[in-house]
C-alpha positions in Angstrom: 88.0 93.4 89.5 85.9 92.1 92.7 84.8 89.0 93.0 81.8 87.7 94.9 83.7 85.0 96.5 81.9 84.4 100.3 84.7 82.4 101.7 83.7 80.2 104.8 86.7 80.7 107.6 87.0 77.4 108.8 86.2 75.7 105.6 89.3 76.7 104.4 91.4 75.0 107.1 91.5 71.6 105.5 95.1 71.6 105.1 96.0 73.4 108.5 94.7 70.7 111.2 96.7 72.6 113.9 95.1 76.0 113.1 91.3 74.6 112.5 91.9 72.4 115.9 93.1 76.0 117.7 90.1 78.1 116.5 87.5 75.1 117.5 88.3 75.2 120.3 86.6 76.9 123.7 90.0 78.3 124.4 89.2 82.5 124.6 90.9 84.2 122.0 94.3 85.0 122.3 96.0 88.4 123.4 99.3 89.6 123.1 101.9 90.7 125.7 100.1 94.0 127.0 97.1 94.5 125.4 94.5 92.4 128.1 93.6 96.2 129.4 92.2 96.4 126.0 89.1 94.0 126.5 88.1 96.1 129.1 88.2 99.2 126.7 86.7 97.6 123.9 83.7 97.0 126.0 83.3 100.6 126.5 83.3 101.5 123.3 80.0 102.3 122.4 79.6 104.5 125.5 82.0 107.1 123.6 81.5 106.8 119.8 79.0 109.6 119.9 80.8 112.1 121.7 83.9 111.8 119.0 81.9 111.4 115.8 80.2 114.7 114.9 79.5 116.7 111.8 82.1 117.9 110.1 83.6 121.7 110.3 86.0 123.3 108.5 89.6 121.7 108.5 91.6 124.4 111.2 94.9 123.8 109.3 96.3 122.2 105.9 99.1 121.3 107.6 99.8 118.4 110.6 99.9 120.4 114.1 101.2 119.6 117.8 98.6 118.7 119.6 94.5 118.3 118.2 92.2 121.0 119.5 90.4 121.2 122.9 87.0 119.5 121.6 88.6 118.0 118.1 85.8 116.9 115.6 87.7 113.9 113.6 85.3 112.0 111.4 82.5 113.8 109.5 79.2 111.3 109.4 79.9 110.8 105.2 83.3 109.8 106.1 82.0 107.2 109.2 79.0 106.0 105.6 82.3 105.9 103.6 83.7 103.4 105.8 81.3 101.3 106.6 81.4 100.6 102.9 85.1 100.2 102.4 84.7 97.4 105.0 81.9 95.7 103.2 83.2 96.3 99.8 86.5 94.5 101.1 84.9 92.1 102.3 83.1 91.4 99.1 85.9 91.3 96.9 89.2 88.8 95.8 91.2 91.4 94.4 93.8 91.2 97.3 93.4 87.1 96.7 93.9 87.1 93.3 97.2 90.1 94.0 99.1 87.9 96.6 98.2 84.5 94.0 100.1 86.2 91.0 103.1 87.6 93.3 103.2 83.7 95.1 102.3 81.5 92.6 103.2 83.5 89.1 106.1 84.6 90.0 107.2 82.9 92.7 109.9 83.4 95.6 111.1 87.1 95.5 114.6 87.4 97.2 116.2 90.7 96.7 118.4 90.7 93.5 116.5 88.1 91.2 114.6 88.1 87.8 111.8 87.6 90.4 111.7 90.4 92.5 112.2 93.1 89.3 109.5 91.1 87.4 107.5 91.7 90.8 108.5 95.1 91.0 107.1 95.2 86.8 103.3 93.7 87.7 102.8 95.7 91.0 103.2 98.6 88.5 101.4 97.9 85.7 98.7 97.0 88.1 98.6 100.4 90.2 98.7 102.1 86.8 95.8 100.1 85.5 93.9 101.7 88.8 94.6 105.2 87.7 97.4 105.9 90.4 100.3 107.8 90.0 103.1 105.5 89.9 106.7 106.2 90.3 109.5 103.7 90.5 112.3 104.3 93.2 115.3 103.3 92.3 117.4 101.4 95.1 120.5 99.9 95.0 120.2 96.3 96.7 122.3 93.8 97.4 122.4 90.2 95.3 122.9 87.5 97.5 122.4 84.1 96.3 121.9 80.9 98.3 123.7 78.1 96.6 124.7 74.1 97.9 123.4 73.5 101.3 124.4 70.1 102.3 125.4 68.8 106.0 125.8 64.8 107.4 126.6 63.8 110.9 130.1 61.4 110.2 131.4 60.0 113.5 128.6 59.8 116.5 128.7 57.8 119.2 126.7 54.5 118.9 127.3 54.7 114.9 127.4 51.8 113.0 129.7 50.9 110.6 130.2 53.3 107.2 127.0 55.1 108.0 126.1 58.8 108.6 123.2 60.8 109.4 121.7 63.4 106.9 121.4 67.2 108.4 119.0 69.4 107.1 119.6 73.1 107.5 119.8 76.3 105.1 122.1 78.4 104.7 121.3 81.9 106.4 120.8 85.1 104.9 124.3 86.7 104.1 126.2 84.3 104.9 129.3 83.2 103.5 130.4 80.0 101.9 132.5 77.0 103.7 136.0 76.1 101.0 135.0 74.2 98.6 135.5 71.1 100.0 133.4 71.5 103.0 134.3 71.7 106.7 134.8 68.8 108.6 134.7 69.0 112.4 133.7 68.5 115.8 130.5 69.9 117.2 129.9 71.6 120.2 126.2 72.9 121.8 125.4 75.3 123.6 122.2 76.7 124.5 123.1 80.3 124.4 125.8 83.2 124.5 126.1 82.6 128.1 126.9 79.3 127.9 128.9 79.9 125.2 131.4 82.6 126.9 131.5 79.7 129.7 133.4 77.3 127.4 137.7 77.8 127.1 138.5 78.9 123.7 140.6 75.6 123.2 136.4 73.9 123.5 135.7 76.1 121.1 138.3 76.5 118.1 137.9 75.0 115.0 134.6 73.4 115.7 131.3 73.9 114.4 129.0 75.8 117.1 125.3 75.0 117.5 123.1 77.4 119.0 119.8 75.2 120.5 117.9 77.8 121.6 113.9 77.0 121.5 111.5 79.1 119.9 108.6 79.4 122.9 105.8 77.4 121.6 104.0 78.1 124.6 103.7 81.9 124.4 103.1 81.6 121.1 100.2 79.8 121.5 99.0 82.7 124.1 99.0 84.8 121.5 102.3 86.7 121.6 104.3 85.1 118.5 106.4 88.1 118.0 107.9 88.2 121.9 108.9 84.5 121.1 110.5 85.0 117.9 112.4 88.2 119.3 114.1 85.9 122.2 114.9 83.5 119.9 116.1 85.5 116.3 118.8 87.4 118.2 120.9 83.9 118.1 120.5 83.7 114.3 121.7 87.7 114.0 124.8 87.4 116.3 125.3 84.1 116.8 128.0 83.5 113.9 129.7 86.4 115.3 129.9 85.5 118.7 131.3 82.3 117.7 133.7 83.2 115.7 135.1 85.4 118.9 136.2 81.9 120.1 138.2 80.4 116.9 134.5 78.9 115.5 134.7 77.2 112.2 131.1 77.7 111.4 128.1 78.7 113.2 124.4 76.5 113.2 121.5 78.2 114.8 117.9 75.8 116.0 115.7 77.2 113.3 113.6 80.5 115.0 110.0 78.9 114.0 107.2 76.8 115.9 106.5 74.2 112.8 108.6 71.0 113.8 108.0 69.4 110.7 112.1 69.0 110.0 111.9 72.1 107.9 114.2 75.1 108.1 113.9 78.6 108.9 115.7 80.8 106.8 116.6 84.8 108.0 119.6 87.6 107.8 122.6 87.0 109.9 125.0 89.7 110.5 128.6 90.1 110.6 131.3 92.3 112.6 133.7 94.3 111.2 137.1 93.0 112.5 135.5 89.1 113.4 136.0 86.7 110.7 133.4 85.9 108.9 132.3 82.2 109.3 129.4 80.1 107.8 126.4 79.9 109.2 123.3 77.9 108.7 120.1 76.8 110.5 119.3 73.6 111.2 115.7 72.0 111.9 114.3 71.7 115.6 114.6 67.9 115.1 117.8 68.4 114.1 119.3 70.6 116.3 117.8 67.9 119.1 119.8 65.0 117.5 123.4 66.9 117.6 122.5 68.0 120.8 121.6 64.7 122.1 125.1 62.7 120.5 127.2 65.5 121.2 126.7 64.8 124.7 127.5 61.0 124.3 130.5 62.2 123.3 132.6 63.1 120.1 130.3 63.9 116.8 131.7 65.4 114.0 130.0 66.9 110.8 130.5 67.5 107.0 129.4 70.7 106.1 129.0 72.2 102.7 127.5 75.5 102.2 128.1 77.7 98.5 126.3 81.3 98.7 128.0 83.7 97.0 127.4 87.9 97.8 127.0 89.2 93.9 127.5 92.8 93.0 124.7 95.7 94.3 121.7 95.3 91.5 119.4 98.4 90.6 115.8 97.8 91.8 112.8 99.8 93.0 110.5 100.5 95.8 106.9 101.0 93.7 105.3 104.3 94.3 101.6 104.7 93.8 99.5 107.5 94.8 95.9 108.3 94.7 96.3 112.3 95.0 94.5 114.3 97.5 91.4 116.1 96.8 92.5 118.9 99.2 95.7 118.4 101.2 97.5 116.6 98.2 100.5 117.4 99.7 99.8 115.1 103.3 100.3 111.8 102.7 99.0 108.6 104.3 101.2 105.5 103.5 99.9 102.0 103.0 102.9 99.3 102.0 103.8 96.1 102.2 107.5 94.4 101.4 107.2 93.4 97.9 110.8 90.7 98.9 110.7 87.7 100.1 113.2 84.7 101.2 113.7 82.2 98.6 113.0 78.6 100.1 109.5 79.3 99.5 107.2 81.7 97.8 106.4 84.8 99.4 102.6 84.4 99.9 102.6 85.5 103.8 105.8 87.3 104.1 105.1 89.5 102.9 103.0 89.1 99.6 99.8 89.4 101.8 100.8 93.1 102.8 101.3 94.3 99.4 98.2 92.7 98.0 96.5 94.5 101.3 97.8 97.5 100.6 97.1 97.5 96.8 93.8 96.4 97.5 93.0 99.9 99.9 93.7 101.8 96.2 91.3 99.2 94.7 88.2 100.1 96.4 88.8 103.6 96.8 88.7 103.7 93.4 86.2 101.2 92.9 83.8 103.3 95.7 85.0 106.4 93.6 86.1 108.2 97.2 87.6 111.3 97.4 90.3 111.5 99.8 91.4 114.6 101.3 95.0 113.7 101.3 97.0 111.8 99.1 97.0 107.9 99.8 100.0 106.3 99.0 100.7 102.8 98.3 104.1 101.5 98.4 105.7 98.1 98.0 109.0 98.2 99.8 112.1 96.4 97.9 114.9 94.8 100.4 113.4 94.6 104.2 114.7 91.1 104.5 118.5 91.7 104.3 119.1 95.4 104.3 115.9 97.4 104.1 117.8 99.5 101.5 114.8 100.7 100.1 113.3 101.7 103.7 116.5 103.7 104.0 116.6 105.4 100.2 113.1 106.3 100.9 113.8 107.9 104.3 117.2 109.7 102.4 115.2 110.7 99.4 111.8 112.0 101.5 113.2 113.2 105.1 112.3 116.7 104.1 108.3 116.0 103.4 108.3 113.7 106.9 106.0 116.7 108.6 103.5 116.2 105.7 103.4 112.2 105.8 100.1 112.1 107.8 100.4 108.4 108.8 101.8 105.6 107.9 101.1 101.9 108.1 102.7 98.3 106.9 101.3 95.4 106.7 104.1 92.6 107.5 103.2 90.0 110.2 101.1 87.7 107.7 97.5 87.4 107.1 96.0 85.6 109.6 92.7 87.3 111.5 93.1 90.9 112.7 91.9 91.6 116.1 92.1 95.3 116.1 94.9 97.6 115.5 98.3 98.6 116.7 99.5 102.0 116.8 102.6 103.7 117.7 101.0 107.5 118.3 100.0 109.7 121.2 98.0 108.1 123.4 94.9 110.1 122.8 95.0 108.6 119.4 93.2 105.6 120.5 90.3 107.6 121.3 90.1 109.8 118.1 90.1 105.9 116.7 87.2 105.3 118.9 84.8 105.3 115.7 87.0 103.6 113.5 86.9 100.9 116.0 83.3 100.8 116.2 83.3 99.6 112.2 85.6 97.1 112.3 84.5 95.7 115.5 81.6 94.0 113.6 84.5 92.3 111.5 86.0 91.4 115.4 88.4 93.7 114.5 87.4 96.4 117.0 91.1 96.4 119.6 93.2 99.1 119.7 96.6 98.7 121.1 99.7 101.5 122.0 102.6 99.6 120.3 106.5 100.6 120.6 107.1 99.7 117.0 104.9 98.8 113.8 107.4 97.7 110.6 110.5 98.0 109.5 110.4 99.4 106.6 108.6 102.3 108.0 110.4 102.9 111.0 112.5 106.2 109.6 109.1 107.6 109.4 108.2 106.4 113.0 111.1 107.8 114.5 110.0 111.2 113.0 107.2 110.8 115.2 104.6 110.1 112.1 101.1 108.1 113.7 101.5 104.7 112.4 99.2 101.9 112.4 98.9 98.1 111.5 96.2 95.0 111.5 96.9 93.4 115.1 96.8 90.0 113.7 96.6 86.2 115.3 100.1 85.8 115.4 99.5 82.3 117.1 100.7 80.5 113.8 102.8 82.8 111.5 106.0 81.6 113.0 105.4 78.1 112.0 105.6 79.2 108.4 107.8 82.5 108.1 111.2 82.3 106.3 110.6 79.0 105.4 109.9 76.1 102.9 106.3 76.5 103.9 105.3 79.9 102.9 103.3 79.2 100.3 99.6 80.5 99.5 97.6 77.9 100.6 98.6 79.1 103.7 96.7 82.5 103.1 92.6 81.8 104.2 90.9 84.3 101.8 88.0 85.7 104.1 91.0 86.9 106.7 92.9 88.1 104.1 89.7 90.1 103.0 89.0 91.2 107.1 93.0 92.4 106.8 92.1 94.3 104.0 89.2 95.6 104.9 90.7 96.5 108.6 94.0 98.7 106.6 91.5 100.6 103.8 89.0 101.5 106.6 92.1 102.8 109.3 93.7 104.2 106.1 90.7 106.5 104.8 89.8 107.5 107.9 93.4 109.2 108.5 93.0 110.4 104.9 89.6 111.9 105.3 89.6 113.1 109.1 88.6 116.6 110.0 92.2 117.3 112.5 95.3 116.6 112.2 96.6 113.6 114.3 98.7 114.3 117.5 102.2 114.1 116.8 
């Protein structure tokens, strides 16, 4: 039920120094990569909210068409009322708080396979149900991978003294497989990337253990544009292993792809290649990855490694389907999800049970509010997007033929730190059909709007079918200090930004659901 919990912003920083110190300051707010045009349109806003929001007419067509009319009417003045009270109501209640708490804390890390993820799968049903939704399980088939020993010490270095070593600490990656029993032992070699390594004589490379020390950019991260860093930098942690394996590798260690040097390990999916041997591969910590870079070029240093995953047979599971029907187009549907997996090193609370709880929270106040949508909402927390989005892919298989009546879609999947706006991947009128949405949320500073190439994976079958879709642009300054690692855990979450994500995805969300046009596709 809602809570009237008024949570102060920065009060809830106590155990985030870094994060209070950064919004403190008199540093402007952050943009990403692209979007600085969008200060200049946010300013002209309120020039143009009047022209687009009118008094509603008759809908022109049950079904999505190509292009919106010549002088479109989007948002009838009840619907504009109705969402000005969606973003209050959301920011008013804990419901999405309390959501994310029971998937982090009750039941704990969520990788795809475990007791953990179907007894997640279990509560975000029960819970849908208790809301009156419609609620159909999905089964997928997933894959059960399982993370085992992880153990590596540095055993001859240069300057050593006598019958010591040095303790490694790294995790296994996502997939990967597991070194003989006994462990590897072998030289090291770094390089800083693929270049470098293609450089190096096979003979350099053959039978050693490869390290990848390829820096996450802090810098740009800091600027606002987490996401570009973490793309330059995850590519070594996807290919890597296979790349080194082209060269006789006997394993494969990646610099973990995070900005938190705390000596804790970032955890993600590597990938193999048919016909290249399949090697272990691991991630070690920045600190790490410094220290075998900086004796390995002293001279010989050689490493224990011990890694025991283990790839278990394919396990049923489900993406959860729940839907508030339509009150006229019942057939359109407007998706609101979240990934309901998570890594296992630690609990899921920002990657990705933050989107779920968002998006179980937009059916939560519609039905508190008692709206009527127009068009079915549809909530859906995604099984497997962190190694395999097989549910992404049975949804896409099982739902292809009703793509021309999914009205829009969003996910929720970059944390749940303050949204500045939203991204969409649409026609590039759309931002200014959003104009009025904009105007709403802007009093939550959540007024940008920004053309984006891609939104989530999970719904990206449904992008490439050319469906609108839409996400919180978030403060992505931070979320790669946590992601895929030890330290995703809820206190992590700051419950009024969750609220102002939540309130950003209902208000977007009903406003597709309710509008008077179709979107441009």
């Amino acid at each position: 039920m809602a809570g009237s919990l008024d949570f102060a912003r920065d009060d809830e920083r106590v155990d985030l120094p870094s994060r209070q110190l950064a919004r403190d300051s008199a540093m402007p707010f952050p943009i990403p990569k692209n979007q600085a045009p969008l200060l200049g349109l946010v300013s002209l806003l309120g020039a143009s909210f009047s022209a687009v929001a009118q008094p509603a007419q008759p809908d022109a067509s049950s079904t999505p068409s190509a292009s919106p009319s010549a002088t479109p009417i989007f948002f009838a003045n009840q619907t504009l009322t109705d969402l000005k009270q969606l973003r209050q109501a959301a920011l008013a209640s804990d419901y999405a708080f309390k959501q994310v708490a029971h998937l982090a804390n009750n039941i704990g890390p969520r990788l795809t396979g475990s007791v953990q993820a179907a007894k997640a799968v279990e509560y975000v049903a029960d819970e849908m149900k208790a809301l009156g939704c419609n609620v159909q399980l999905e089964k997928v088939m997933v894959p059960h991978w399982v993370r085992g020993v992880e153990t590596a010490e540095l055993t001859q270095f240069p300057g050593q003294a006598a019958g010591t070593t040095q303790k490694i600490v790294l995790c296994a990656l996502g997939g990967s497989v597991a070194t003989p029993p006994e462990g590897i032992n072998a030289d090291t070699v770094c390089v800083r990337d693929f270049e470098e390594l293609k450089s190096l004589p096979r003979e350099k490379v053959n039978g050693k253990i490869v390290l990848f020390n390829h820096s996450f950019d802090k810098q740009i991260a800091a600027q606002g544009r987490g996401g570009d860093a973490y793309g330059q930098a995850v590519v070594y942690r996807s290919d890597g292993p296979v790349a080194a394996a082209k060269l006789g590798a006997a394993a494969c260690l990646i610099r973990s792809v995070g900005g938190a040097d705390y000596r804790i390990p970032h955890t993600g999916q590597t990938n193999y290649e048919d016909g290249t041997p399949k090697i272990p591969a691991a991630a070690v910590t920045a600190e790490d990855a410094d220290l075998i870079a900086y004796l390995a070029g002293q001279g010989e240093t050689r490493m224990h490694l011990i890694l025991t995953p283990q790839t278990l047979p394919d396990v049923e599971s489900a993406n959860v389907i729940a839907d508030i029907k339509g009150s006229e187009h019942p057939e359109q549907i407007v998706i609101v999800s979240g990934h309901l997996d998570s890594w296992d090193l630690g609990t899921g609370a920002i990657d990705d049970g933050a989107g779920v709880a968002v998006a179980m929270e937009t059916a939560y106040l519609v039905r508190q509010l008692h709206l009527k949508p127009k068009r079915t909402i549809r909530v859906i927390a995604w099984m497997n997007e962190e190694n395999g989005s097989r549910g992404s892919k049975q949804y896409a298989k099982d739902h292809a033929s009703e793509f021309a009546n999914h009205f829009a879609v969003n996910e929720t999947d970059n944390g749940a730190d303050h949204p500045i706006g939203l991204n969409l991947k649409a026609k590039p009128e759309v931002k200014k059909i959003f104009e009025p949405v904009t105007k709403i949320l802007q009093e939550i500073g959540g007024g940008t709007l920004n053309l984006s190439e891609h939104i989530g994976a999970d719904i990206e079958p449904m992008e490439n079918a050319g469906v609108p879709a839409f996400s919180p642009m978030q403060d992505s300054r931070f979320y790669f200090n946590y992601h895929h690692t030890p330290a995703d855990t809820l206190d992590k979450i700051v419950p009024r930004e969750l609220q102002e994500n939540a309130a950003v995805v209902a208000v977007a969300a009903y406003a597709v659901a309710n509008a008077e046009q179709s979107l441009p596709r």
